[in-house]
PyMOL Python script that loads the backbone (N, CA, C, O; Angstrom):
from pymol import cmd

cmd.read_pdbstr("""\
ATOM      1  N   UNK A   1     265.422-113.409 165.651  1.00  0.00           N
ATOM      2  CA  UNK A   1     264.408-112.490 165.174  1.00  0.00           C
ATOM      3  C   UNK A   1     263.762-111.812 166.379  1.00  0.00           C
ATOM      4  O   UNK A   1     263.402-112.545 167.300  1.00  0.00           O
ATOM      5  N   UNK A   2     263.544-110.273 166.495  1.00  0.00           N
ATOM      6  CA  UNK A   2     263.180-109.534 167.642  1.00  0.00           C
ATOM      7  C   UNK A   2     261.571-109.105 167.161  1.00  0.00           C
ATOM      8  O   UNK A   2     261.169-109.020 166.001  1.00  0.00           O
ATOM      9  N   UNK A   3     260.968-108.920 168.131  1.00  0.00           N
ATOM     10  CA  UNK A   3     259.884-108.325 167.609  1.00  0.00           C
ATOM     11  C   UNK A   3     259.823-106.998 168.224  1.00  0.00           C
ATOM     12  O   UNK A   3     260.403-106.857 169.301  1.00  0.00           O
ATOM     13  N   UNK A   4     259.043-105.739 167.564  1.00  0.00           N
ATOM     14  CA  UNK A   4     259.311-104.235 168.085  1.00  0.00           C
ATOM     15  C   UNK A   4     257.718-103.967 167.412  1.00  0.00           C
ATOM     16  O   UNK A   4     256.981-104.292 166.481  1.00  0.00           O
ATOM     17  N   UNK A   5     257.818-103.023 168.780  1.00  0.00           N
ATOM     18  CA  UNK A   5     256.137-102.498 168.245  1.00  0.00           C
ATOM     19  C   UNK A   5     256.665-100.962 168.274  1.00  0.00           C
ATOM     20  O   UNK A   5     257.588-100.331 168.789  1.00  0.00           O
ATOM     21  N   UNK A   6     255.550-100.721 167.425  1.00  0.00           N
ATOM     22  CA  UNK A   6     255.138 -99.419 166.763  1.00  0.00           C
ATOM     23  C   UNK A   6     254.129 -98.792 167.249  1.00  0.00           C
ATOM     24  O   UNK A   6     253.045 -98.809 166.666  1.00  0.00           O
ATOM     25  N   UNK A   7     254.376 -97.955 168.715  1.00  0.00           N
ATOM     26  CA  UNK A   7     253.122 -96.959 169.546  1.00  0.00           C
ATOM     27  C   UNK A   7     253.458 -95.730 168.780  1.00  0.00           C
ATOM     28  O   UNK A   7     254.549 -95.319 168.385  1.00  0.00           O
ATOM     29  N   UNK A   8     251.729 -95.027 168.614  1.00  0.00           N
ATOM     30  CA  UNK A   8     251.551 -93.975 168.031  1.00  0.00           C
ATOM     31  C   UNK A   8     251.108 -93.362 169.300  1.00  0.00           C
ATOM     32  O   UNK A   8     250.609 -94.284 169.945  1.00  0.00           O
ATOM     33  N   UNK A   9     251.036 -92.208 170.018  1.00  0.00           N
ATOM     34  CA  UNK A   9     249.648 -91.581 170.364  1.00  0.00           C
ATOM     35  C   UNK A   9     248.520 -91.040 169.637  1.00  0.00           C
ATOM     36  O   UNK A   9     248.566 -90.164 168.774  1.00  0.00           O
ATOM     37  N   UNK A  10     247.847 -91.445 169.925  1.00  0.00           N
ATOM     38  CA  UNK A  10     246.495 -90.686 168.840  1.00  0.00           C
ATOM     39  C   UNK A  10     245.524 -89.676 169.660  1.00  0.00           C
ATOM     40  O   UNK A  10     244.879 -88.663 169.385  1.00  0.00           O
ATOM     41  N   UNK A  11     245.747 -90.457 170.785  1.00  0.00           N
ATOM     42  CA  UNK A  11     244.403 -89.089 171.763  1.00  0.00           C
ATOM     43  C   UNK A  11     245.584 -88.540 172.629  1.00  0.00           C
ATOM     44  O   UNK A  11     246.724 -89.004 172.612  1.00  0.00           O
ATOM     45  N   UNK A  12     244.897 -86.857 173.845  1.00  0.00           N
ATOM     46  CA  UNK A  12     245.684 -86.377 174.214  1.00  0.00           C
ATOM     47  C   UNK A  12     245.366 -87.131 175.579  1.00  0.00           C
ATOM     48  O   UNK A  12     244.298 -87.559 176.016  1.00  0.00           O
ATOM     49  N   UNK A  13     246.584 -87.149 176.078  1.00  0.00           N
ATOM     50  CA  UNK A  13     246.548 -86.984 178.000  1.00  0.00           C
ATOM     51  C   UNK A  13     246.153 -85.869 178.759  1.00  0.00           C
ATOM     52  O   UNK A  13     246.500 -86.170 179.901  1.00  0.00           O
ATOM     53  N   UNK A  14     245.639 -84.777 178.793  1.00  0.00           N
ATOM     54  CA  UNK A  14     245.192 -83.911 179.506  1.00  0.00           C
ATOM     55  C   UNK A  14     244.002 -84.401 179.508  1.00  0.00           C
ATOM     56  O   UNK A  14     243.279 -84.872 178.629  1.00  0.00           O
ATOM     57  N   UNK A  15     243.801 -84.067 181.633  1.00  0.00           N
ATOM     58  CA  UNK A  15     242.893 -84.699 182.513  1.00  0.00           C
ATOM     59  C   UNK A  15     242.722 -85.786 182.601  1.00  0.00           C
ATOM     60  O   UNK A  15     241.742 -86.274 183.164  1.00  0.00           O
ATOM     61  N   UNK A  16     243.707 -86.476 182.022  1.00  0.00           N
ATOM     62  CA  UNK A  16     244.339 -88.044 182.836  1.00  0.00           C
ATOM     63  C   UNK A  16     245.193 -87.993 183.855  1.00  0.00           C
ATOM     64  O   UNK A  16     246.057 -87.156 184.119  1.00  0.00           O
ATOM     65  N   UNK A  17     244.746 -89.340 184.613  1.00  0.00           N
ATOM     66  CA  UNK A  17     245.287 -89.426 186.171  1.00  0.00           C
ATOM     67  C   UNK A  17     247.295 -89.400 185.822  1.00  0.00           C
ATOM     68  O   UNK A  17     247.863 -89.801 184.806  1.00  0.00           O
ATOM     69  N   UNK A  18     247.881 -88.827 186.992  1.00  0.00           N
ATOM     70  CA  UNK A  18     249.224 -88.611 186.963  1.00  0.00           C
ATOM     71  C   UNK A  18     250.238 -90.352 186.025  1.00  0.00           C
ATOM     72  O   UNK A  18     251.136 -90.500 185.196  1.00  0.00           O
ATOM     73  N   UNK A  19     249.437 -91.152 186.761  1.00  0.00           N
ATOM     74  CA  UNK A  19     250.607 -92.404 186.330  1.00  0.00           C
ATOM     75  C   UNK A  19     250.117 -92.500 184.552  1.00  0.00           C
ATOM     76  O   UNK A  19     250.981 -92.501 183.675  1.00  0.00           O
ATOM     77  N   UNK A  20     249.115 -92.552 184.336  1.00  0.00           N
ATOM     78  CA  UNK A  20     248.688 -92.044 182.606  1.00  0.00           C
ATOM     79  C   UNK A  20     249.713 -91.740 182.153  1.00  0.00           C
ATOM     80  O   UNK A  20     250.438 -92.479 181.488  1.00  0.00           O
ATOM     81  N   UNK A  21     250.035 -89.990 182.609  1.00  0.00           N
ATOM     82  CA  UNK A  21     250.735 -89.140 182.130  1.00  0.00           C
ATOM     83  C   UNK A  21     252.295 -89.665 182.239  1.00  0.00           C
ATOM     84  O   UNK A  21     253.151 -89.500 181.370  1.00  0.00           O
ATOM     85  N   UNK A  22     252.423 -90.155 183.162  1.00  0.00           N
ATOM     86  CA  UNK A  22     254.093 -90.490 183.377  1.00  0.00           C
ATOM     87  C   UNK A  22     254.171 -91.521 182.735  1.00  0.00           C
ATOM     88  O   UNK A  22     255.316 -91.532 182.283  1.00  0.00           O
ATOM     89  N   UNK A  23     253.339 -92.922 182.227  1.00  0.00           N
ATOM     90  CA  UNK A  23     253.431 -93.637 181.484  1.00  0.00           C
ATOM     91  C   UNK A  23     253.422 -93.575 179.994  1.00  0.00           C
ATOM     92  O   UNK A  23     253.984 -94.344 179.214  1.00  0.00           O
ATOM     93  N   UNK A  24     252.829 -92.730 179.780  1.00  0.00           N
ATOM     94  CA  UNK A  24     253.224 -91.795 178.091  1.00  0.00           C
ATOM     95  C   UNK A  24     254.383 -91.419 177.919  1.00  0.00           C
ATOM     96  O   UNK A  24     255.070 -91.617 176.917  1.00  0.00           O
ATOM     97  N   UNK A  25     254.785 -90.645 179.241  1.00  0.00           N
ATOM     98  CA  UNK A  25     256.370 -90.132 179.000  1.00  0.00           C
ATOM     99  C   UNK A  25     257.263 -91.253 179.189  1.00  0.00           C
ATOM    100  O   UNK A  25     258.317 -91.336 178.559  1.00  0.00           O
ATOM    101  N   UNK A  26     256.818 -92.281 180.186  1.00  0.00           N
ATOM    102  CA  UNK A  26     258.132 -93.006 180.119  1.00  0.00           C
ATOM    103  C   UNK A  26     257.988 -93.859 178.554  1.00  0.00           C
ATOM    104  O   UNK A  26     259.057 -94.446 178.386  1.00  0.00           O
ATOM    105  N   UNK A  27     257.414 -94.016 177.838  1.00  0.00           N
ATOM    106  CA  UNK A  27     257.015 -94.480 176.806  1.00  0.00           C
ATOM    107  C   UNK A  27     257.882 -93.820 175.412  1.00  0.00           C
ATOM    108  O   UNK A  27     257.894 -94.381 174.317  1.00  0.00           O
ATOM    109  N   UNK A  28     258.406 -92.853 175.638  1.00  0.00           N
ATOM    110  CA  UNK A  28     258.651 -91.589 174.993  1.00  0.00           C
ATOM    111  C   UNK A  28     258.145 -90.867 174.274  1.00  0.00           C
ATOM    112  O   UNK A  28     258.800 -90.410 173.337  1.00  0.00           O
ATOM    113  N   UNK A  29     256.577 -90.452 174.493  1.00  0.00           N
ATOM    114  CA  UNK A  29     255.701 -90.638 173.550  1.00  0.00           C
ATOM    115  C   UNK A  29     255.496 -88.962 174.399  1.00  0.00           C
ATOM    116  O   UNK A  29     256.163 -88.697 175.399  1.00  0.00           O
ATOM    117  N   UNK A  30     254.654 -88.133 173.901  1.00  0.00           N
ATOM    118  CA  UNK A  30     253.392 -87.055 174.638  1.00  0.00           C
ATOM    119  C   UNK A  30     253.210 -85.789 173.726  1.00  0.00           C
ATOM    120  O   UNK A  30     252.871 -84.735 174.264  1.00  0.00           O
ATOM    121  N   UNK A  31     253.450 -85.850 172.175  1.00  0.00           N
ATOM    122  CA  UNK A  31     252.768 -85.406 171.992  1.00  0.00           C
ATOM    123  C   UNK A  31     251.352 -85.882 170.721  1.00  0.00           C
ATOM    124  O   UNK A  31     251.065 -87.023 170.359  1.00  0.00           O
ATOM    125  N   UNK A  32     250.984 -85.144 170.477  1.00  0.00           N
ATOM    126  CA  UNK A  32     249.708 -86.030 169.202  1.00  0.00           C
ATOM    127  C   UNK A  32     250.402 -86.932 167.777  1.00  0.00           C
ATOM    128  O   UNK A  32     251.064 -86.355 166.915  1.00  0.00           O
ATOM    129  N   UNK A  33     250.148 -88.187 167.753  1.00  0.00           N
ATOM    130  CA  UNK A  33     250.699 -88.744 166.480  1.00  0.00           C
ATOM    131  C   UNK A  33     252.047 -88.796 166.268  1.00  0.00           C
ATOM    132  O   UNK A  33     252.523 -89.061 165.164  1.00  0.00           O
ATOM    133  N   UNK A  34     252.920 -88.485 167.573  1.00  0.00           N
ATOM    134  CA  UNK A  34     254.240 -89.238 167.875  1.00  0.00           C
ATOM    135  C   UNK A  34     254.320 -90.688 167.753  1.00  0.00           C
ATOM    136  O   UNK A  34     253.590 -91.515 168.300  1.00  0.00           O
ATOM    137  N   UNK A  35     255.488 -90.929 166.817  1.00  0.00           N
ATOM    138  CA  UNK A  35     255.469 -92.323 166.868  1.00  0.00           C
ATOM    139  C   UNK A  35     256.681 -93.062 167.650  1.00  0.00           C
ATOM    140  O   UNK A  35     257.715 -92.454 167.374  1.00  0.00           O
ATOM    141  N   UNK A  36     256.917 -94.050 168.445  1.00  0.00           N
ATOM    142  CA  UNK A  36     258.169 -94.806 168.573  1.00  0.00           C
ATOM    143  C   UNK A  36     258.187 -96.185 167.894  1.00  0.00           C
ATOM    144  O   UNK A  36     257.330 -96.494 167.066  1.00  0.00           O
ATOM    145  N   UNK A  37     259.187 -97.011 168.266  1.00  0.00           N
ATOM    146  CA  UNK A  37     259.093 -98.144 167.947  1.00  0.00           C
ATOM    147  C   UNK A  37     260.332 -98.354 169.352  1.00  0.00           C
ATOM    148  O   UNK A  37     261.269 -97.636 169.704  1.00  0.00           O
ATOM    149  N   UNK A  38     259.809 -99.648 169.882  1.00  0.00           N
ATOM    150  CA  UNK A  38     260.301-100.383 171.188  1.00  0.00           C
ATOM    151  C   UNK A  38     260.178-101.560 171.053  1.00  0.00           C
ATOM    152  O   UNK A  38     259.209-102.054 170.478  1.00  0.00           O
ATOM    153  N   UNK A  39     261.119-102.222 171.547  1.00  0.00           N
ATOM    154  CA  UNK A  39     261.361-103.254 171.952  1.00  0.00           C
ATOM    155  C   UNK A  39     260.111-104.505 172.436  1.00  0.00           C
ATOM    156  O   UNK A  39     260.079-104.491 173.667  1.00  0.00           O
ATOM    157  N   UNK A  40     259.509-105.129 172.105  1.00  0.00           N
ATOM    158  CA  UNK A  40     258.391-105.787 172.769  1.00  0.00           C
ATOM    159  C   UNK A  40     258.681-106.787 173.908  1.00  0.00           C
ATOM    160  O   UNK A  40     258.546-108.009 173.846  1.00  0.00           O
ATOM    161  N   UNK A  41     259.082-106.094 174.905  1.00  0.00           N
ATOM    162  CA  UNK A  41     258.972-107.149 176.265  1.00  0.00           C
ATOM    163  C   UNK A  41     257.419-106.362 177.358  1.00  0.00           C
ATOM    164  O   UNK A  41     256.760-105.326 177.265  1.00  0.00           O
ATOM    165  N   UNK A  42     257.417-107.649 178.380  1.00  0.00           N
ATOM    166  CA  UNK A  42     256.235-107.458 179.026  1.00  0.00           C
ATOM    167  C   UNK A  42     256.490-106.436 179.534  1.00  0.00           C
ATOM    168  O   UNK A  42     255.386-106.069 179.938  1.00  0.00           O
ATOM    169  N   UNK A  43     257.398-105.473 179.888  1.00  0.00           N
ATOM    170  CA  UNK A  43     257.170-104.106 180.772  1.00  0.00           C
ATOM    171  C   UNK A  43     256.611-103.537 179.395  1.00  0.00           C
ATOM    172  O   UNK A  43     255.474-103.072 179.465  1.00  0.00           O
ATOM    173  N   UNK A  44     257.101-103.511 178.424  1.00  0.00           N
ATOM    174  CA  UNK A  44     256.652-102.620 177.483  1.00  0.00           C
ATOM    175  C   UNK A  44     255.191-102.872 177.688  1.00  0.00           C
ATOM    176  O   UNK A  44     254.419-102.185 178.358  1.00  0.00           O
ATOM    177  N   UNK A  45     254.884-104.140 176.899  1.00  0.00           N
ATOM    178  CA  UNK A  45     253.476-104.651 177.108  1.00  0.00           C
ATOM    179  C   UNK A  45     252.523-103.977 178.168  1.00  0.00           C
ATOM    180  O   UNK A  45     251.404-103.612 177.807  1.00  0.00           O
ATOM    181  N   UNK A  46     253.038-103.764 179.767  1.00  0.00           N
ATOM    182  CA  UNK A  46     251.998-103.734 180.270  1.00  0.00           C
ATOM    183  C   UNK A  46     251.727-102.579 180.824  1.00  0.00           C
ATOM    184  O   UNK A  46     250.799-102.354 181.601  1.00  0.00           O
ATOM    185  N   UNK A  47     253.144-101.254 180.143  1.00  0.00           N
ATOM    186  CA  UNK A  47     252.264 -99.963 180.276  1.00  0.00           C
ATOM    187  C   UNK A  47     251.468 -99.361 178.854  1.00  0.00           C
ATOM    188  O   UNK A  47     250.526 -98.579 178.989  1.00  0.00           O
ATOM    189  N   UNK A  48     251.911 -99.775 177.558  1.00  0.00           N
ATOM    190  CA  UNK A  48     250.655 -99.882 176.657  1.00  0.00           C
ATOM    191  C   UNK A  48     249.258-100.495 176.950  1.00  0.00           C
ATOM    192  O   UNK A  48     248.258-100.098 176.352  1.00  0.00           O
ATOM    193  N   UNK A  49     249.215-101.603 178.009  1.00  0.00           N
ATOM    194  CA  UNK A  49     247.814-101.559 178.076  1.00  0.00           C
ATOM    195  C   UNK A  49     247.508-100.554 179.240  1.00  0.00           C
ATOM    196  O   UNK A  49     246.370-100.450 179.699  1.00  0.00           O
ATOM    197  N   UNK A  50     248.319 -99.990 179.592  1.00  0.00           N
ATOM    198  CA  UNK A  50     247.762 -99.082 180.871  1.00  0.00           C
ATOM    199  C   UNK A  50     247.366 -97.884 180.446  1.00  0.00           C
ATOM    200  O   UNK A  50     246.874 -96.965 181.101  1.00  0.00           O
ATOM    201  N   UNK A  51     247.720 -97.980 178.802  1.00  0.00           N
ATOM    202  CA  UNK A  51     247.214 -96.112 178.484  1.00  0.00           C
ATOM    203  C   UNK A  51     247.054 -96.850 177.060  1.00  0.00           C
ATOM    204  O   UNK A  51     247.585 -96.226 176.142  1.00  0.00           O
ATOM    205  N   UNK A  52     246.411 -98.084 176.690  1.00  0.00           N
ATOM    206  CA  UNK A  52     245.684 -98.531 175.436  1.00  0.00           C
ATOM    207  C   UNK A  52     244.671 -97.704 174.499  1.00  0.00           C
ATOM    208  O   UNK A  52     244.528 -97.622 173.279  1.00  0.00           O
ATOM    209  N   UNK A  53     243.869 -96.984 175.893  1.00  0.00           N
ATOM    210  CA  UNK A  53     242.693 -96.043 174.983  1.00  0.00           C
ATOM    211  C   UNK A  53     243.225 -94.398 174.113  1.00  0.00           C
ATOM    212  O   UNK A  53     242.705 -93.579 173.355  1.00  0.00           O
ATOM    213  N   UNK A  54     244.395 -94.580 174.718  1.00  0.00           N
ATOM    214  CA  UNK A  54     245.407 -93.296 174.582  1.00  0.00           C
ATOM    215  C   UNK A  54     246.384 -93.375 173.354  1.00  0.00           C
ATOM    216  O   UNK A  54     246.918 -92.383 172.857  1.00  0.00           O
ATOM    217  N   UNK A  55     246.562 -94.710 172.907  1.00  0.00           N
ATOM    218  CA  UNK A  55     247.608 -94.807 171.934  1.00  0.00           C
ATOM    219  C   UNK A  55     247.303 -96.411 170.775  1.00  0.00           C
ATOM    220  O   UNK A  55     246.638 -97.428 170.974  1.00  0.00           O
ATOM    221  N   UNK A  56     248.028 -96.022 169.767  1.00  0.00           N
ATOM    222  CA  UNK A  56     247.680 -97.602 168.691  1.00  0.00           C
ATOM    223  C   UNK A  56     248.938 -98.079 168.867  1.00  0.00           C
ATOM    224  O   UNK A  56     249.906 -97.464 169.315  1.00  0.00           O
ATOM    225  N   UNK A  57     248.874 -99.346 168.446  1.00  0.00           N
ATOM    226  CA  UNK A  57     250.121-100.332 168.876  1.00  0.00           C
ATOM    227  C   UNK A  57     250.239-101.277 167.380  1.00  0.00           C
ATOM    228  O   UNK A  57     249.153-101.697 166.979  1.00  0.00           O
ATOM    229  N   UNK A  58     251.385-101.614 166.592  1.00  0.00           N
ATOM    230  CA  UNK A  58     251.425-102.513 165.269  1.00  0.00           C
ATOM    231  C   UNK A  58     252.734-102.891 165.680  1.00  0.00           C
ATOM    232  O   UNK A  58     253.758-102.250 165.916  1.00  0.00           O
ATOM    233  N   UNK A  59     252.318-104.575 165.717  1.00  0.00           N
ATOM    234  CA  UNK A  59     253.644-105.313 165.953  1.00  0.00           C
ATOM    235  C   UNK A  59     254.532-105.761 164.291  1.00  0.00           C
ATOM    236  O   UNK A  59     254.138-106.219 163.219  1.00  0.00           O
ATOM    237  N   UNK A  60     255.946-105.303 164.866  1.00  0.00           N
ATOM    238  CA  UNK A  60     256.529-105.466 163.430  1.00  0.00           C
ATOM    239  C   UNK A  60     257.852-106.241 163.762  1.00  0.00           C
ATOM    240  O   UNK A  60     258.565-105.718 164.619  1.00  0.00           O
ATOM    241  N   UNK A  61     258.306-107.503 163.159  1.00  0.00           N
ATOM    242  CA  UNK A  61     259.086-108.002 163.045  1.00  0.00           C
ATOM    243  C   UNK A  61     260.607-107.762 162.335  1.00  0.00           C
ATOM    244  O   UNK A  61     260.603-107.378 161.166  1.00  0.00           O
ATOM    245  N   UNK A  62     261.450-107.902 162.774  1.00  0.00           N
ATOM    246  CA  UNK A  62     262.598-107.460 162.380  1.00  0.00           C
ATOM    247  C   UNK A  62     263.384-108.947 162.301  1.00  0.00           C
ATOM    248  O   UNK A  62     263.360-109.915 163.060  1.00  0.00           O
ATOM    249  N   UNK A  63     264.001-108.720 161.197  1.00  0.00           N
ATOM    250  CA  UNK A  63     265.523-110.051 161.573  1.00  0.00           C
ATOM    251  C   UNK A  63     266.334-109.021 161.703  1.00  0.00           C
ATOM    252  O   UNK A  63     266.223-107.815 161.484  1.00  0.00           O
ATOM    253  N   UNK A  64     267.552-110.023 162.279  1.00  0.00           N
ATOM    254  CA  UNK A  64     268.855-109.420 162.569  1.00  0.00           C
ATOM    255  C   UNK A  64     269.589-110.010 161.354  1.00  0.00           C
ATOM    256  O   UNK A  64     270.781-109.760 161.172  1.00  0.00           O
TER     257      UNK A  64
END
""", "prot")
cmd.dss("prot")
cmd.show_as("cartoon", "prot")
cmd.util.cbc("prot")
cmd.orient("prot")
């Protein structure tokens, strides 16, 4: 069983600092109310908390 989260963006990145911005994109995320769903490992983990105020996060379980 994998677990995958579900990042939305909800606020914008303009006049956030550069790594913000590149962390949204590497995220695949930038524009308003884009959604992904990824994989939940700690890299994931620890650029969602690096742009937390920027985006919502719902962990969803999958079986294989």
């Amino acid at each position: 069983m994998e677990n995958k989260l579900v990042i939305t963006q909800v606020r914008s990145y303009i006049g956030r600092p550069k790594k913000q911005r590149a962390i949204i994109h590497g995220l695949g995320l930038g524009k308003l109310h884009k959604t992904v769903c990824l994989n939940d490992t700690p890299e994931i983990r620890g650029m969602v908390n690096k742009v937390a105020h920027l985006v919502t996060v719902t962990e969803v379980d999958t079986e294989i």
